[in-house]
C-alpha positions as CSV (number, residue, x, y, z in Angstrom):
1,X,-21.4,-25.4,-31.6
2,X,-19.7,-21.7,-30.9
3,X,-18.0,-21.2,-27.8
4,X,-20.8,-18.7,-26.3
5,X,-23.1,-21.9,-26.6
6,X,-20.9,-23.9,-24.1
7,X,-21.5,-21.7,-21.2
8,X,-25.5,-22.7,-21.1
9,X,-24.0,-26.0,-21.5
10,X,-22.4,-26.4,-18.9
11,X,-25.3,-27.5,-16.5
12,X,-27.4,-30.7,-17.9
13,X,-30.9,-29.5,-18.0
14,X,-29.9,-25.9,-20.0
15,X,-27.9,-28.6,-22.5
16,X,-30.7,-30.5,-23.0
17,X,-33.1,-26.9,-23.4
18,X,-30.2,-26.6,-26.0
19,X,-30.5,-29.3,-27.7
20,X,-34.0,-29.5,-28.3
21,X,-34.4,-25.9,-29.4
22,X,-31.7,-26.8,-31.9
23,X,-33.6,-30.5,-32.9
24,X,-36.9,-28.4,-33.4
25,X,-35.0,-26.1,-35.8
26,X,-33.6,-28.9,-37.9
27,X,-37.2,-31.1,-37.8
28,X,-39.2,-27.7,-38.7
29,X,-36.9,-27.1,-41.8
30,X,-37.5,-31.2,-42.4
31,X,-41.0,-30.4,-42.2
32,X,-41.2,-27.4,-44.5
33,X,-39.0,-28.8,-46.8
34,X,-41.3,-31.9,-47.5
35,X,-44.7,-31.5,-46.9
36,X,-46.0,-28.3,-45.5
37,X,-48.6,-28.6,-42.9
38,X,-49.8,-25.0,-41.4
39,X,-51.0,-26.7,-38.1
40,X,-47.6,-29.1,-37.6
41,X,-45.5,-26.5,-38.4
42,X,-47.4,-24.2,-35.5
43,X,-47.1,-27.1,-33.4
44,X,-43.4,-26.9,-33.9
45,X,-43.1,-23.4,-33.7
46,X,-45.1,-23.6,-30.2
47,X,-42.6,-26.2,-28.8
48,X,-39.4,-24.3,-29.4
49,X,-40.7,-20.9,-28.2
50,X,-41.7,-22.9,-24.7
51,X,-38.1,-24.7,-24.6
52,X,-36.9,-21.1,-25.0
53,X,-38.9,-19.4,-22.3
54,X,-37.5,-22.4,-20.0
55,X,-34.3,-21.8,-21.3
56,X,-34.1,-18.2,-20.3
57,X,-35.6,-18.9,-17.0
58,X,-32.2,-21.0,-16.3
59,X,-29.9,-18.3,-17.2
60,X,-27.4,-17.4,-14.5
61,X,-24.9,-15.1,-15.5
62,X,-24.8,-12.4,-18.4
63,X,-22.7,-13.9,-21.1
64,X,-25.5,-16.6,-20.8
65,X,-27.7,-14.0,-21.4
66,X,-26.2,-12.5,-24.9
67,X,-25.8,-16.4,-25.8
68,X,-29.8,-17.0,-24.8
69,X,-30.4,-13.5,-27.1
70,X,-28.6,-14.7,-29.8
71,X,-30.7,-18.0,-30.1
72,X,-33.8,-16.1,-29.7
73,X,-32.9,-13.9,-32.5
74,X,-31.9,-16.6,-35.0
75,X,-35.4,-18.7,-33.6
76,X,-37.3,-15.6,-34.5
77,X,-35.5,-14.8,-37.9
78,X,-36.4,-18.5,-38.4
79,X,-39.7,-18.1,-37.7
80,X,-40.0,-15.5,-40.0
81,X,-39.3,-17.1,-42.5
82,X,-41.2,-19.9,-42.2
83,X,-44.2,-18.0,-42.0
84,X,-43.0,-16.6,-45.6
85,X,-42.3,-19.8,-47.0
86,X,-45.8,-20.9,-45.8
87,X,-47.2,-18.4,-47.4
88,X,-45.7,-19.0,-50.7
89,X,-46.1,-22.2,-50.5
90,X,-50.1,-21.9,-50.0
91,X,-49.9,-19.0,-53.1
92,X,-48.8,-21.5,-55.7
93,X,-49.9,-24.6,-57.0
94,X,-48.3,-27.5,-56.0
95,X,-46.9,-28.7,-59.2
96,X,-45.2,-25.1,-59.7
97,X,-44.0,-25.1,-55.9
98,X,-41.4,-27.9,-56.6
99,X,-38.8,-26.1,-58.3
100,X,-36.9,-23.5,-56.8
101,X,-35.5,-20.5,-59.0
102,X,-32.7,-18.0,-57.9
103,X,-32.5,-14.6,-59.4
């Protein structure tokens, strides 16, 4: 975890806002990368945009600020991309979904 992510950490209910936003990100990849379920996966996505509100309520000082920013900009990149790869995924049979090509 980067340095700018210690300062948020330094009180334990912003760790723990941390910590969960982080969890959601790993179990949503989990998620898409098995099985993907449009209405889990917006479950998900719901759950980590509320830990980040609450997050960003507990924010004190400004270089909690640019930390909080940066975390919102990778969650919504993330989400993003998500939303692409559900997309895809619903485009394409299933039996041509499970192999990944690179250009």
């Amino acid at each position: 975890m980067g340095a700018e992510l210690l300062s948020l950490q330094a009180r334990p209910a912003q760790r723990l806002r941390v910590q969960a936003v982080l969890a959601l990100s790993a179990q949503l990849i989990r998620t898409v990368g098995g099985s993907v379920e449009s209405r889990s996966v917006d479950e998900l996505i719901g759950e980590r945009r509320r830990l980040l509100r609450e997050l960003r309520n507990g924010i004190l000082c400004p270089r909690e600020l640019g930390c909080f920013e940066a975390m919102q900009a990778a969650v919504e990149e993330s989400d993003r991309a998500l939303r692409r790869i559900m997309e895809d995924h619903s485009e394409c049979p299933r039996q041509e979904c499970t192999k990944v090509s690179t250009p």
